[in-house]
N, C-alpha and C positions, 0 to 999 in steps of 0.2 A: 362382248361377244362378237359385233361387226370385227371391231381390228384384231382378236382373234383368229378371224377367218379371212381377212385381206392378205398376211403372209408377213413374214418377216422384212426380207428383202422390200416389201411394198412401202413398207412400214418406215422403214431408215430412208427410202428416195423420196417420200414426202416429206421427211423429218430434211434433209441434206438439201432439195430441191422447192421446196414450199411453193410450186407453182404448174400449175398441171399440165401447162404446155410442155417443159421443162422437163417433164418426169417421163422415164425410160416407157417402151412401147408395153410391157408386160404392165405395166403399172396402171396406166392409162385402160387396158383392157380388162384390169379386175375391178379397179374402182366404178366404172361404166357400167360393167356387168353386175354386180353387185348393189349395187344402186337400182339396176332394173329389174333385179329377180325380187328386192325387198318392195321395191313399188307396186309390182304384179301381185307377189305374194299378198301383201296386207291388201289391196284391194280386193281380189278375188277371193281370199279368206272373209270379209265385211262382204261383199255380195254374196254368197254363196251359205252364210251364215244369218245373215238380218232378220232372216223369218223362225229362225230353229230356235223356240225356246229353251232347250237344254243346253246354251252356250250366250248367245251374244242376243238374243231378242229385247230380253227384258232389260237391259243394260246404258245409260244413257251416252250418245253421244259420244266422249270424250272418253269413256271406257271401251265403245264398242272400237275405237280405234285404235287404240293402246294394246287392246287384247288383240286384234288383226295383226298389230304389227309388231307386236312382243312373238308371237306364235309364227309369222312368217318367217323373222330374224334366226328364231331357234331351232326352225326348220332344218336350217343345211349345217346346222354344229353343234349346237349345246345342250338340246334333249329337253328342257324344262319346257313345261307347262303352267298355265293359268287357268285353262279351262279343263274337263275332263275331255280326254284327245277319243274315248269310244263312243264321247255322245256327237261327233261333228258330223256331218251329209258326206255320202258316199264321197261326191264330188270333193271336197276340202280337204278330202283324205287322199284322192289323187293326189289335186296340186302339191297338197304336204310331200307323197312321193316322189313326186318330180323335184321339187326344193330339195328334197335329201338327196338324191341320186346323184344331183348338179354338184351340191356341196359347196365346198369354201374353195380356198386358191392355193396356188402350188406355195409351198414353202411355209403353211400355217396349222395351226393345230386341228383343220377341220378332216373330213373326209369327203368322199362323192370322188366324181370324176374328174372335179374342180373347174370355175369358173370358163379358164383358157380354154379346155378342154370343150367346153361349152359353146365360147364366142367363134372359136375358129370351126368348127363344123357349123353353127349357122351362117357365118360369114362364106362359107365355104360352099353351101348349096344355097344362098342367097346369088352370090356370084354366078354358078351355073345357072339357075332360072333365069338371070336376064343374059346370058350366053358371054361371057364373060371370063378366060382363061383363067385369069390369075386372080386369086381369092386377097382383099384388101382388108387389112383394122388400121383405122387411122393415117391414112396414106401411105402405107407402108406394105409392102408385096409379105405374103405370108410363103416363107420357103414351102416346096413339099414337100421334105421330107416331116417337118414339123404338122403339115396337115394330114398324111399318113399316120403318124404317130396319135394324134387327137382322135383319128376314125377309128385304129386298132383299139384303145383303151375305151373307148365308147363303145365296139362293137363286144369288144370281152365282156365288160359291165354287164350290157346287155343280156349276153348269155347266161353271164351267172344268177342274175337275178331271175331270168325266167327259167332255167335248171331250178333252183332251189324253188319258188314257188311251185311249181309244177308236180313238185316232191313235196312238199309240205301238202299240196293241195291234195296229195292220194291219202298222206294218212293223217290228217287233222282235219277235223269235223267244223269248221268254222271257217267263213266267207270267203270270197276269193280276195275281196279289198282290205280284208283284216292279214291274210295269210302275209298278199303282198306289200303291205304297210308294214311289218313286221321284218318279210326278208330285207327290204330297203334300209328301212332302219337300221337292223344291224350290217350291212354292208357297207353305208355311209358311216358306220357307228356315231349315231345319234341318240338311241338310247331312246326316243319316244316307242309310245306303245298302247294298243287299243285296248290293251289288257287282259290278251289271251295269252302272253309269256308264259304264266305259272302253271296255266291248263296242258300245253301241248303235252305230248306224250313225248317220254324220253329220245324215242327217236327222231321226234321234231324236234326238240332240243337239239341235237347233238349235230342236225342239220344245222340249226341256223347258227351255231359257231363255228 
């Protein structure tokens, strides 16, 4: 599922380069990111879950980890589950929406906005708050028109996903964290679900495709 969602191209320049200095700048910024969204995710999935009997409480150890970080992994691509995804804390179903939104990396079978997409807009208002012109990954000047491009597709995202929630939330009788865990979902298409899919009304349906 990981090299899945790292990308093709990603995929051959560690296969061609076997050394990460070595490896092209796109390369270098999905494996970093990617590495950090599954470190956050599986933690914060295990925090946010530790206490919640209907998931990971009873669970010892070695699974409560596995399950964090099987669940974080499948967050931004592959849809599977271990646990039931309706019984998790409002919170967990954030984060999970934020994993899906972000998604996998350009050139791979995931969706979201994609990792790049990701590091360069925080790179980018990391840069401005400490007053800083020119946005940096890896010592390397990030052109603008390429950070332009990262804010347009994040800002579009944005709108669609809070359009369709917005519309879903007038005519479906069910939560706002369920509504919006659902439009993400299919946006990133990942295919998780709290398991009001088969409930909505047709015309939620035909929204959220």
């Amino acid at each position: 599922i990981i090299m899945g969602g790292l990308g093709f191209s990603v995929l051959l320049d560690i296969k061609q380069n076997k050394s990460f200095k070595k490896l092209a700048l796109q390369s270098k910024v999905v494996l970093t990111t990617t590495l950090f969204l599954i470190v956050v995710g599986t933690v914060g999935i295990w925090f946010l879950e530790k206490n919640n009997l209907m998931t990971i409480a009873g669970m010892s150890f070695d699974e409560k980890f596995l399950t964090s970080y099987f669940q974080s992994v499948v967050a931004r691509t592959a849809g599977f589950n271990t646990i039931n995804i309706g019984d998790l804390t409002n919170a967990s179903l954030f984060l999970m929406v934020i994993l899906m939104f972000i998604g996998g990396s350009p050139g791979s079978s995931a969706g979201g906005v994609k990792t790049t997409t990701f590091a360069i807009i925080m790179a980018t208002l990391w840069s401005n708050i400490r007053g800083n012109e020119d946005p940096m990954l890896f010592y390397r000047k990030i052109p603008k028109h390429v950070i332009l491009k990262s804010f347009t597709i994040g800002l579009i995202a944005t709108i669609l996903v809070v359009g369709m929630t917005m519309l879903l939330s007038i005519s479906e009788p069910f939560s706002f964290i369920n509504i919006l865990f659902e439009v993400v979902s299919a946006f990133g298409t990942v295919g998780l679900s709290t398991g009001i899919t088969g409930a909505l009304s047709t015309h939620g349906k035909i929204l959220l495709i």
